[in-house]
C-alpha positions in Angstrom: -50.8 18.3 -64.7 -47.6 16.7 -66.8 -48.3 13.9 -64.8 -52.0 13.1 -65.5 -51.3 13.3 -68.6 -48.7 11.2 -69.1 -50.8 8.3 -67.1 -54.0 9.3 -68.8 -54.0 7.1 -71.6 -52.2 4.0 -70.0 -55.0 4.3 -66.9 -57.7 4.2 -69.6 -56.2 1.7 -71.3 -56.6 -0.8 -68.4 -59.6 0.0 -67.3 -60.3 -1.2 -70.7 -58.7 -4.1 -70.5 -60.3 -5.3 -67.2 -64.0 -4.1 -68.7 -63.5 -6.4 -70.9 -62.5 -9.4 -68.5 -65.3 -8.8 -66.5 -67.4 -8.9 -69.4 -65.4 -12.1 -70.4 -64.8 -10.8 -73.6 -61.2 -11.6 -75.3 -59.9 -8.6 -75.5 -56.5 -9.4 -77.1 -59.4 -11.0 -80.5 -61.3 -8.2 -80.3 -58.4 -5.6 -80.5 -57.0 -7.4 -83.2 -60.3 -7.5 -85.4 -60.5 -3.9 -84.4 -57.0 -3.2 -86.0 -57.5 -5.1 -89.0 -61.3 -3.4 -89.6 -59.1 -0.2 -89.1 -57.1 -1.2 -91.9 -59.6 -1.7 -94.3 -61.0 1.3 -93.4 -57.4 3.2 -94.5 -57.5 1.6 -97.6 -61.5 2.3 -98.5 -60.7 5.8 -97.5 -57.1 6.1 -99.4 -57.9 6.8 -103.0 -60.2 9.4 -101.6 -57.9 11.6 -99.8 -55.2 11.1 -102.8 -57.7 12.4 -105.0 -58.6 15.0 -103.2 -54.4 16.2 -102.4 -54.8 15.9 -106.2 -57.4 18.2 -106.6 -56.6 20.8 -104.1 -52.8 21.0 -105.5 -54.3 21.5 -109.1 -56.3 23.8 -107.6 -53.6 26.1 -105.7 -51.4 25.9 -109.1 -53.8 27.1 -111.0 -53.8 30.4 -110.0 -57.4 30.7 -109.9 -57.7 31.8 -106.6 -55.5 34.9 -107.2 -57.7 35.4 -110.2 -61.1 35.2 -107.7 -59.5 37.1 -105.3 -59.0 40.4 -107.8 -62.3 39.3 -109.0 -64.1 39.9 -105.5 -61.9 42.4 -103.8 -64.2 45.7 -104.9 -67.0 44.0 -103.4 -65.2 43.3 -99.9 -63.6 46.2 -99.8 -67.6 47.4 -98.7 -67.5 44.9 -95.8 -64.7 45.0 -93.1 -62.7 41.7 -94.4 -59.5 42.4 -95.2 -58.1 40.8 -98.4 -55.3 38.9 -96.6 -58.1 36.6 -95.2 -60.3 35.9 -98.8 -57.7 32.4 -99.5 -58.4 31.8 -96.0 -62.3 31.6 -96.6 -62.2 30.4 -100.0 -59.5 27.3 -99.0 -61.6 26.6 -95.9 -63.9 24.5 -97.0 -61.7 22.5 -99.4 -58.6 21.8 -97.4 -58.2 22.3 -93.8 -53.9 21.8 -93.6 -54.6 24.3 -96.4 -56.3 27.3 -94.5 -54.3 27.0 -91.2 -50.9 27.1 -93.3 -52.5 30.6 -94.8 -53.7 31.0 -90.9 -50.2 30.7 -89.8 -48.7 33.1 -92.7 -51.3 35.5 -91.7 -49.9 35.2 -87.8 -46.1 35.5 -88.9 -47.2 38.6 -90.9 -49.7 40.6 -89.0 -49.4 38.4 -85.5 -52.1 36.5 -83.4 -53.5 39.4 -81.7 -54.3 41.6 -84.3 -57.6 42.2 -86.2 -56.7 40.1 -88.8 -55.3 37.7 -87.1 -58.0 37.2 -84.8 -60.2 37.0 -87.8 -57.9 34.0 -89.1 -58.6 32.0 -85.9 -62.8 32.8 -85.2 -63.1 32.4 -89.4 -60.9 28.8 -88.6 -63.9 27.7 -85.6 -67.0 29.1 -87.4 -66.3 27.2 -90.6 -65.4 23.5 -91.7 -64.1 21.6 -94.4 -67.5 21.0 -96.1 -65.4 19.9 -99.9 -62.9 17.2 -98.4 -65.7 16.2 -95.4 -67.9 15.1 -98.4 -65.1 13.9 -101.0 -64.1 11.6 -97.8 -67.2 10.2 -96.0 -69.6 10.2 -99.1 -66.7 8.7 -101.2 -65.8 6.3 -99.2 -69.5 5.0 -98.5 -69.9 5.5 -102.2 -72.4 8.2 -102.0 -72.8 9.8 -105.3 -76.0 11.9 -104.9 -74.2 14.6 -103.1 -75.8 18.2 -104.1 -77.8 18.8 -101.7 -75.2 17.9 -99.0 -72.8 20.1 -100.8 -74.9 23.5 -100.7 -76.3 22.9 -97.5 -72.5 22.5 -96.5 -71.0 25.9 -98.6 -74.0 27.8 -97.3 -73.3 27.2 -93.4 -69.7 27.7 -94.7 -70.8 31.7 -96.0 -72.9 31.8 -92.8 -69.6 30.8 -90.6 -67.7 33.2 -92.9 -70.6 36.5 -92.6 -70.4 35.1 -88.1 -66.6 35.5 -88.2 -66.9 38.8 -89.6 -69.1 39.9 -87.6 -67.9 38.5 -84.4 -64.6 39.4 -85.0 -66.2 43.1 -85.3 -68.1 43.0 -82.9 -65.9 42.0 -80.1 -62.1 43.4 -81.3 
């Protein structure tokens, strides 16, 4: 298995290659306008991620979420989420290197096969970053009519969040 994959990507790289001279295409032209369409794409798509590391940081140093999480933990107490998870679920859909740094603090504390921990990971596959998807891809196509993209988004993301929960109860 090492082995495949270590000639995987030179294997599909040729075949590539001769596609494209059997197609008599220039390939060495039309990886080079590729790369340098990639290019501009980083730099349309730059000022939207700084903006966003901006925002999230302000965000996390703010200590709202601390204040939102003793603000909704009488009401989750009634549900089977423990608190440990709630800046999990609230990060989620901002920042993804955000919720799987609180995912692994969550698996060095409690450990990957425990309730909460296996919470951590079916919360991380039924949810998505709906905030920075948006912020990114409508930014950088300069989308501004955004509303109804951004509740349709946060509502699957509580829908994800209520399926985790319940999955995660259903089957550990």
């Amino acid at each position: 298995m090492e082995i495949i994959s270590k000639i995987i990507l030179p294997i599909f790289i040729i075949v590539i290659v001769f596609y494209g001279v059997k197609k008599r295409v220039n390939v060495y032209d039309a990886f080079l306008e590729g790369a340098k369409e990639g290019l501009v794409t980083t730099f349309n798509i730059f000022p939207a991620v700084i903006a966003m590391i901006f925002a999230i940081n302000i965000f996390l140093d703010s200590n709202f979420l601390a204040f939102l999480i003793k603000l909704i933990s009488p009401l989750l107490g009634r549900i089977t989420m423990p608190l440990e998870i709630i800046p999990m679920a609230l990060l989620r859909p901002v920042s993804g290197t955000a919720s799987l740094a609180i995912m692994n603090d969550i698996f060095k504390n409690f450990g990957p096969d425990s309730f909460i921990g296996r919470l951590a990971s079916v919360l991380q596959g039924c949810t998505d970053t709906t905030i920075y998807v948006i912020a990114l891809y409508f930014g950088t196509v300069k989308i501004t009519k955004i509303k109804h993209a951004l509740w349709g988004g946060l509502f699957a993301d509580l829908v994800g969040i209520g399926a985790a929960i319940i999955l995660t109860n259903l089957f550990f």
